[in-house]
C-alpha positions as CSV (number, residue, x, y, z in Angstrom):
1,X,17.1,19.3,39.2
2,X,19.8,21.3,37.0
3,X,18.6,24.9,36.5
4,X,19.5,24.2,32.4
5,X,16.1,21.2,33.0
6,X,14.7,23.9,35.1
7,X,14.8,26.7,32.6
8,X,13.8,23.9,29.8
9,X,10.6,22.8,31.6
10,X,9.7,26.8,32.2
11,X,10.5,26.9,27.9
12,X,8.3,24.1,27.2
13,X,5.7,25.1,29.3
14,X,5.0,28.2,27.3
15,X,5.4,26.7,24.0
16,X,2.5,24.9,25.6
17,X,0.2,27.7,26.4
18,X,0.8,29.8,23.6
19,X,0.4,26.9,20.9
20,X,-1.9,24.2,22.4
21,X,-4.5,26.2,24.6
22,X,-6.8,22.8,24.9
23,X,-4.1,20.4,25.8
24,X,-2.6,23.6,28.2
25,X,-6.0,24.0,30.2
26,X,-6.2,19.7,30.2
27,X,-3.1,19.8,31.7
28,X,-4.3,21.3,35.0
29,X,-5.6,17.4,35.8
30,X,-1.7,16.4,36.0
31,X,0.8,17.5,38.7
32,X,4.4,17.4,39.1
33,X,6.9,15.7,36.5
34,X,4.2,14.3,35.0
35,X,2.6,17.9,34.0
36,X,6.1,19.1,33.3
37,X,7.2,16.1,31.0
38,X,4.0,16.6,29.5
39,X,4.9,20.0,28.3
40,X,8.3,18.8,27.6
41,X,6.5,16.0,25.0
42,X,4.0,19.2,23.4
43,X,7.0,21.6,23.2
44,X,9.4,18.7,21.5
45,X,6.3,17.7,18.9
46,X,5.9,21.6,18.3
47,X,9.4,22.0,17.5
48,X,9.3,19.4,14.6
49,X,6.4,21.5,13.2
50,X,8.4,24.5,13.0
51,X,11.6,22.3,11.4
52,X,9.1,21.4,9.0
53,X,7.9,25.2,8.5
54,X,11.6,26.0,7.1
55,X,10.9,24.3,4.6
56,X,7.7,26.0,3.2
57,X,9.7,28.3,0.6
58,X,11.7,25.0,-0.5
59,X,9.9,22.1,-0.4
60,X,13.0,20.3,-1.6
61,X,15.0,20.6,1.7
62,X,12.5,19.0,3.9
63,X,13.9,15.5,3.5
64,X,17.5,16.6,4.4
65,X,15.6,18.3,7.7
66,X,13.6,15.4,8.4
67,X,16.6,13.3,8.2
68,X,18.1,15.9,10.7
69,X,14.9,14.9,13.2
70,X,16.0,11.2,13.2
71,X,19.5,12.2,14.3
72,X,18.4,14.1,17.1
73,X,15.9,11.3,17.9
74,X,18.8,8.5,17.9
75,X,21.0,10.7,19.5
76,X,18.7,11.4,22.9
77,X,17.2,7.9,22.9
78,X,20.1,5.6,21.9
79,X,23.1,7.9,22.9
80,X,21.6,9.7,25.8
81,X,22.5,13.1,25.1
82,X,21.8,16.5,23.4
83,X,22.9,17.2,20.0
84,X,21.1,20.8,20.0
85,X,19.8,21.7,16.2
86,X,17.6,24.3,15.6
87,X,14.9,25.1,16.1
88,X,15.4,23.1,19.5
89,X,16.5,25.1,22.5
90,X,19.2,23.4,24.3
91,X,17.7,23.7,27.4
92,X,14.5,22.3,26.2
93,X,15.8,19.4,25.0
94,X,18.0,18.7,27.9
95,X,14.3,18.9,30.0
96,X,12.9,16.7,27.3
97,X,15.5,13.8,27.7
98,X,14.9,14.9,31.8
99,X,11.1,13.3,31.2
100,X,12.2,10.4,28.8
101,X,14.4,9.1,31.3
102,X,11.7,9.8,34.1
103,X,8.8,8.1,32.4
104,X,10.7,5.4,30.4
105,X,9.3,7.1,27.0
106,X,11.0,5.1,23.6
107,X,11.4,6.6,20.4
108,X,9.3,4.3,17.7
109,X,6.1,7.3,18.5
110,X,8.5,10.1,17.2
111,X,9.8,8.1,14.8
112,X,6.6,7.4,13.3
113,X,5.2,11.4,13.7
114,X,8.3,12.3,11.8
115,X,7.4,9.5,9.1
116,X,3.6,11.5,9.4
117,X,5.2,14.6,8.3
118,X,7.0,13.1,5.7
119,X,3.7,11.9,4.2
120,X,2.7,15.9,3.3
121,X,5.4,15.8,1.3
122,X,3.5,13.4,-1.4
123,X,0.1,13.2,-0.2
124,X,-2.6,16.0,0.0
125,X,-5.5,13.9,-1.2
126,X,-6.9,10.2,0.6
127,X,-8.2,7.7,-1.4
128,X,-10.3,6.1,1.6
129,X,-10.2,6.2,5.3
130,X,-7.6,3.0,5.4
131,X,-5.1,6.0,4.2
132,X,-6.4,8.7,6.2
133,X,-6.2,5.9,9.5
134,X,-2.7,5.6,8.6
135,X,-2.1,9.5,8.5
136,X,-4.1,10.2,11.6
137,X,-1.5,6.8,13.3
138,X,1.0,8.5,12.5
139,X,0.3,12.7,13.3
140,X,-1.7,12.3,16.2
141,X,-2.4,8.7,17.7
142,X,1.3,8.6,18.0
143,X,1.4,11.3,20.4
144,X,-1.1,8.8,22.5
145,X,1.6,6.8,22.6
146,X,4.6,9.5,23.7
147,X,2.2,10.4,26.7
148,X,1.2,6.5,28.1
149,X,4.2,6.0,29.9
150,X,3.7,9.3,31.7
151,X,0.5,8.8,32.4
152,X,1.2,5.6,33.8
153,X,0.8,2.7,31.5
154,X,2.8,0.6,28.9
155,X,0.2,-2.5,28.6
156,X,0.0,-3.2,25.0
157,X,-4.0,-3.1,25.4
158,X,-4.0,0.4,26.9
159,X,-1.8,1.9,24.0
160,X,-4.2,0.8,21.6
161,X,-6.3,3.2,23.5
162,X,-3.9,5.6,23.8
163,X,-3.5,6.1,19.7
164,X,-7.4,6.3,19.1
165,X,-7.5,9.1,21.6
166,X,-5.0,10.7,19.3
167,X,-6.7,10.0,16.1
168,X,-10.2,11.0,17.5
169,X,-8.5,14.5,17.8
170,X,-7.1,14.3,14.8
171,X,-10.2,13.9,12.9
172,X,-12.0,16.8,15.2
173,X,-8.8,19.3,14.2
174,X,-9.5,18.1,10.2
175,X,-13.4,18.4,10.6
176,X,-12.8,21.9,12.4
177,X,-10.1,22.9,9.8
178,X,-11.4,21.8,6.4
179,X,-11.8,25.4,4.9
180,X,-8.5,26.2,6.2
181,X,-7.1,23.2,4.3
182,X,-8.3,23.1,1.2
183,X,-7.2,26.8,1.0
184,X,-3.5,25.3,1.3
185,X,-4.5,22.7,-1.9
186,X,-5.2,20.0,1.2
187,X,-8.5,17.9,1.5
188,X,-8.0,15.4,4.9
189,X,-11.4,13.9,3.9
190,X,-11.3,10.4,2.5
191,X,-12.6,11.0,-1.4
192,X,-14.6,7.6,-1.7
193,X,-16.7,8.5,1.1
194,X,-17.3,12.0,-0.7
195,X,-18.1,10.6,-3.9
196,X,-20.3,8.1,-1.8
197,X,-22.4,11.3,-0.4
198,X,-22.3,13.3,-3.7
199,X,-19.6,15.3,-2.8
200,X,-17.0,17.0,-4.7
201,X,-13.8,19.5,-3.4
202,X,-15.6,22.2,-5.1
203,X,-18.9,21.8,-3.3
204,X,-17.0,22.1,-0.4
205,X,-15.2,25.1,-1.8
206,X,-18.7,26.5,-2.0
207,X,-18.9,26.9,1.6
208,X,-22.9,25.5,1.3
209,X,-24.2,23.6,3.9
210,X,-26.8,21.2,2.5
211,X,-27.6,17.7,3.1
212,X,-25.0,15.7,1.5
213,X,-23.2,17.5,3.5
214,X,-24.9,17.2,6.7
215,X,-24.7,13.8,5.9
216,X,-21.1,13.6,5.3
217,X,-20.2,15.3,8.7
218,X,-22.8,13.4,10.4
219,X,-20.8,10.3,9.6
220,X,-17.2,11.5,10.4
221,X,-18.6,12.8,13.6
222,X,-19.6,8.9,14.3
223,X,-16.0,7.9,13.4
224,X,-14.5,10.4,15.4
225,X,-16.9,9.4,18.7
226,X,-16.3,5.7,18.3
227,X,-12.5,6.6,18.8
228,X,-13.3,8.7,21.7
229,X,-15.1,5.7,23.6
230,X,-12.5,3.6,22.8
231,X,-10.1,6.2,24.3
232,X,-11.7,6.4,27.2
233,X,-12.1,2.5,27.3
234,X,-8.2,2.4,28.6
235,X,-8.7,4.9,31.6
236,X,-8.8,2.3,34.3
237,X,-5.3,1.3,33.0
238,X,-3.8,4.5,33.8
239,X,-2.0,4.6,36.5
240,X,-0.4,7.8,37.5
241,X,-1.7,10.7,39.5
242,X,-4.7,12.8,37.6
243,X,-3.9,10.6,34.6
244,X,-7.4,9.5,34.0
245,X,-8.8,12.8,34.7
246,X,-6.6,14.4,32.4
247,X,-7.9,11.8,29.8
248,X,-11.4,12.5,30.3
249,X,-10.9,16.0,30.2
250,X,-9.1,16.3,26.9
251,X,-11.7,14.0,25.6
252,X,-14.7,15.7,26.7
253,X,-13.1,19.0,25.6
254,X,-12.5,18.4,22.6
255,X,-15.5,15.8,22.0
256,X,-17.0,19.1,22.5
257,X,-16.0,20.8,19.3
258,X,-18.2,18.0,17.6
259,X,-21.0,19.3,19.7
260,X,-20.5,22.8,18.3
261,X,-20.1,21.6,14.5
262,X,-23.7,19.8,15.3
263,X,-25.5,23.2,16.8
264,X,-23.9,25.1,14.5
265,X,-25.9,22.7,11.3
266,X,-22.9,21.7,10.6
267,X,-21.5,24.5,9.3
268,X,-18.0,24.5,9.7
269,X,-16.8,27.1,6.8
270,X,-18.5,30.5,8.0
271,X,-16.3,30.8,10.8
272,X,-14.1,28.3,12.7
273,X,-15.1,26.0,15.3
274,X,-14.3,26.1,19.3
275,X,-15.3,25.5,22.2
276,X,-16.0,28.3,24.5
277,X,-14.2,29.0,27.8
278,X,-17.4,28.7,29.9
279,X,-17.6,25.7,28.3
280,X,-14.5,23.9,29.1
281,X,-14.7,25.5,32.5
282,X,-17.8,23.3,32.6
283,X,-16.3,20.6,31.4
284,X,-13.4,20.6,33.9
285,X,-15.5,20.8,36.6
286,X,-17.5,17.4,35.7
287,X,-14.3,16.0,35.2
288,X,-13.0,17.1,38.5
289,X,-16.4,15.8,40.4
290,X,-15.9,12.4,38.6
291,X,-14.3,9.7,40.8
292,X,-11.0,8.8,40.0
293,X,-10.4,5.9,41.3
């Protein structure tokens, strides 16, 4: 290995850690290239977020930088080299096309995250969760997809899996982050099903916790559990070395955070949710007792 993938790997893992603490400590369950290409995948995805940050004072140039994405996209999967643009590190990319290569990953996932973040740029409200499904495809199940090959699977089946895993987070990060949202003009709720509870965005505003709320969380905390069983319905098609452990631990960590919006009475605007360290510790070492066969 090339000290430029070397020094690309070392780049991504720390993007890694310092960004993504849950999917860091996860990654303990994975060895090797597959925990390296991992990081590669996380540090790639982070990347796109901070493209997408240069365009917070201009909202107008996010299309142009978007379109700039789907260059570099076609450019390591089609041409089979690096075309650095920032923010991308040369040597991170390099590493990233290292694991593509390695694992066999294909560019429709990225293509559809990119088309995810294109959706902020005319969406901030969901009409029903048929939208908000569609979003949650495209921001998080899709990284489901980026990480199946590596962790050892391409049956069509399995990927299905592999994208509610994704979502399920999804909805636990826009459960966890709902204060944080509408603060930015965002509401990730579907608004039929808060008109069905008797909900309105300024009784969430309100930051009181009452029934129709409880009620409200109580179901998306259903939705978001349903997706984690189905998730962890395609672990025995995984096929590579801690794969399924690494599976069940991100699930279980952060099927956990659901766990804390429930003790909590569902009060997720006083202060923002997580899961303790004890906690995951805990969680890591069930995991770790589990057989994996």
């Amino acid at each position: 290995m090339s000290p430029d993938v070397l020094a690309g790997y070392a780049s991504a893992r720390e993007v890694t850690r310092h960004h993504a603490k849950s999917f860091y400590f996860s990654s303990v369950a994975l060895f090797g290239a597959r925990r390296r290409g991992a990081f590669a995948i996380y540090a790639f995805c982070r990347r796109l977020d901070d493209l997408v940050d240069q365009s917070e004072t201009d909202p107008a140039l996010l299309p142009g930088l978007l379109d700039q994405a789907r260059q570099l996209l076609y450019s390591l999967f089609v041409r089979g080299t690096v075309t650095p643009i920032a923010p991308w590190p040369e040597h991170e990319l390099t590493a990233f096309l290292d694991a593509a290569e390695r694992f066999g990953l294909v560019q429709q996932p990225f293509l559809d995250l990119v088309a995810g973040m294109e959706m902020d740029l005319t969406k901030k409200r969901y009409a029903s969760w048929a939208e908000l499904d569609l979003y949650c495809y495209r921001v998080a199940g899709t990284v489901g997809l980026m990480m199946a090959p590596l962790l050892g699977t391409t049956d069509p089946v399995a990927l299905t899996h592999a994208a509610d895993l994704g979502k399920a987070m999804q909805v636990t990060n826009i459960l966890r982050d709902v204060k944080e949202d509408l603060a930015m003009g965002r509401v990730y709720l579907p608004q039929d099903e808060l008109s069905a509870h008797g909900l309105s965005e300024d009784d969430l505003r309100t930051g009181v916790v009452d029934d129709r709320v409880r009620r409200f969380l109580q179901m998306q905390i259903a939705r978001a559990r349903t997706l984690y069983a189905s998730a962890l319905s395609g672990v025995p098609y995984l096929r590579g070395f801690g794969s399924k452990r690494v599976v069940r631990l991100m699930s279980s960590i952060y099927g956990g955070i659901l766990e804390v919006i429930e003790e909590r009475d569902y009060d997720i605007f006083t202060q923002r949710v997580s899961l303790p360290t004890r906690r995951k510790l805990w969680r890591l070492a069930a995991v770790l007792a589990t057989p994996n066969p």
